[in-house]
C-alpha positions in Angstrom: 139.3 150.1 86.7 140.1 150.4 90.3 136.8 151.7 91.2 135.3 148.5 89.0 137.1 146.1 91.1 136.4 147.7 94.4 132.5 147.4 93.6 132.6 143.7 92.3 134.7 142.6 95.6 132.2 144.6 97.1 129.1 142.8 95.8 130.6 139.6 95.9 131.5 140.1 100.0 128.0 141.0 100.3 126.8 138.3 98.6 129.5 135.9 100.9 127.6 137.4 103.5 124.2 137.2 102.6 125.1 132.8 101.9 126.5 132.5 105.4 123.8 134.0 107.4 121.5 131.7 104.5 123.2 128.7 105.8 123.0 129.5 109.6 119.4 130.6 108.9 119.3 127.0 107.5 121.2 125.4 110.1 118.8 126.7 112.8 115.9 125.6 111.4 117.0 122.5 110.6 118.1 122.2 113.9 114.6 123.0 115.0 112.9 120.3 112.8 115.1 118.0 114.3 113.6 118.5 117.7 110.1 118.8 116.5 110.7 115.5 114.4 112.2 113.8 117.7 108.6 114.7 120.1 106.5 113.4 117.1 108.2 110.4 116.8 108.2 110.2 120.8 104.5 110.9 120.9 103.7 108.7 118.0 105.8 105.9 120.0 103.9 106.4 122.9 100.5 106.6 121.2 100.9 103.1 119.6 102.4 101.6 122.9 99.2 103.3 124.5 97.3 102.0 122.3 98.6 98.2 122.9 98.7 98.2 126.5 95.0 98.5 126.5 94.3 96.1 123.8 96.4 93.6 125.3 94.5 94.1 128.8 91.1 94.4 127.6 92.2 91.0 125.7 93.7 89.6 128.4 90.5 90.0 129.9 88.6 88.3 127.5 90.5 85.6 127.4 90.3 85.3 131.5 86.8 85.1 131.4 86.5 82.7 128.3 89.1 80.3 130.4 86.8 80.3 133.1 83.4 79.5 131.4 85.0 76.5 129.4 88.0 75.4 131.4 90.3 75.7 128.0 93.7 75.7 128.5 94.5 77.6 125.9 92.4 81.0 126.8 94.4 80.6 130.0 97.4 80.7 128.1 96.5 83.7 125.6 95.8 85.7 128.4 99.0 85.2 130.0 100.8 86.4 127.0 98.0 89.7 126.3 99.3 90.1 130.4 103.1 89.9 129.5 102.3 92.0 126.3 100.7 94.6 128.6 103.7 94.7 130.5 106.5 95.2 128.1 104.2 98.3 126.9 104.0 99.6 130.2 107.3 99.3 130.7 108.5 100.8 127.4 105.8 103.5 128.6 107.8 104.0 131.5 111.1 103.9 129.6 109.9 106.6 127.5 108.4 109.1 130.4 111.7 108.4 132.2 113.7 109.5 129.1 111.9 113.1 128.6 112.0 116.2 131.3 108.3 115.9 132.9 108.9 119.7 133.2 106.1 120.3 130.4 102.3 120.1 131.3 101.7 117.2 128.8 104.8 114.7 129.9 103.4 115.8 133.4 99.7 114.6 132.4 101.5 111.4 130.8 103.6 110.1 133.9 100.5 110.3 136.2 99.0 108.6 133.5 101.4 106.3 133.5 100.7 105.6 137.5 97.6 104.9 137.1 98.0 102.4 134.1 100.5 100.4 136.2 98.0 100.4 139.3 95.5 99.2 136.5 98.0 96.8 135.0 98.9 95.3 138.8 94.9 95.0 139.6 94.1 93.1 136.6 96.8 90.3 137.2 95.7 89.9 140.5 91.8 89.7 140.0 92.3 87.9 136.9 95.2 85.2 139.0 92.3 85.3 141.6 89.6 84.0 139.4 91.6 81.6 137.2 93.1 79.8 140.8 90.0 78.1 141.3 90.1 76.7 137.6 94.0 75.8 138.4 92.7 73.9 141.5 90.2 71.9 139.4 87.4 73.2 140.7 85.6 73.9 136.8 83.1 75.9 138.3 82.3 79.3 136.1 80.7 81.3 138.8 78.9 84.6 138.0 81.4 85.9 141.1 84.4 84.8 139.5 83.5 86.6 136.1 82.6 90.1 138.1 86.1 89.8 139.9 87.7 89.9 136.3 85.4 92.5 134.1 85.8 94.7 137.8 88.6 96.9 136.2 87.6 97.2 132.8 85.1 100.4 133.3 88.2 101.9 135.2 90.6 100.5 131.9 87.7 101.9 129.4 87.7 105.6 131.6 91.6 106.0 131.5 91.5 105.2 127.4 88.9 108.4 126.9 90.9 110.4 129.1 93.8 109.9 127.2 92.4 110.0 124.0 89.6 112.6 125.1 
């Protein structure tokens, strides 16, 4: 009987075992999802605010250039707010890039990325402030200057979409 009991405390310390190092197995893979759920998210968060910084500018654009051919106040107006929707997804851009180590070659690619969207984001207002001051002025002229100054950025815009999503 003595031996009996000495096996079954036996097997059931084994087992004991074998359920703890289950559980840490467990706990360290969890722990892993975790972490691989967090840069998905973080990428997925950055793709759609990629993805809405250049719709709002190549909008913003549009709506620039339709302002200037009729003089309607209210393209003027919807291209302000595609300008201030570009900038709060910059900005959250930035907010994200600034919240992850850039020691990885990806985050690395993504915050010069970032610089150059910003440098982008800063040249649009200006050509499109540019071309709508003369309309602001009065003078209702739709020049084919005026419309060059504000499609000028969009082949660099349309390059540094297919190099992020090349």
């Amino acid at each position: 009987m003595n031996r009996l009991s000495r096996k079954v405390l036996l097997a059931s310390f084994s087992a004991l075992l074998l359920l703890v190092g289950s559980c840490g197995l467990v706990v360290v893979e969890l722990r892993r999802m975790e972490a691989a759920t967090v840069t998905i998210m973080r990428d997925y968060g950055r793709a759609l605010l990629e993805g809405e910084f250049h719709e709002a500018l190549t909008r913003a654009v549009g709506e620039a250039a339709s302002y200037v051919q009729s003089g309607n106040d209210d393209y003027r107006r919807e291209a302000n707010e595609a300008l201030e929707r570009a900038h709060r997804a910059a900005t959250m851009l930035r907010k994200i890039a600034e919240e992850v180590p850039t020691s990885q070659p990806d985050d690395l690619f993504h915050a010069l990325y970032l610089e150059r969207q910003e440098i982008l984001l800063r040249e649009t207002v200006g050509r499109i402030s540019a071309a709508t001051a003369a309309m602001t002025e009065g003078r209702h002229v739709a020049t084919a200057e005026s419309l060059q100054r504000i499609y000028a950025g969009e082949e660099a815009a349309d390059m540094l979409w297919r190099g992020l999503a090349g």
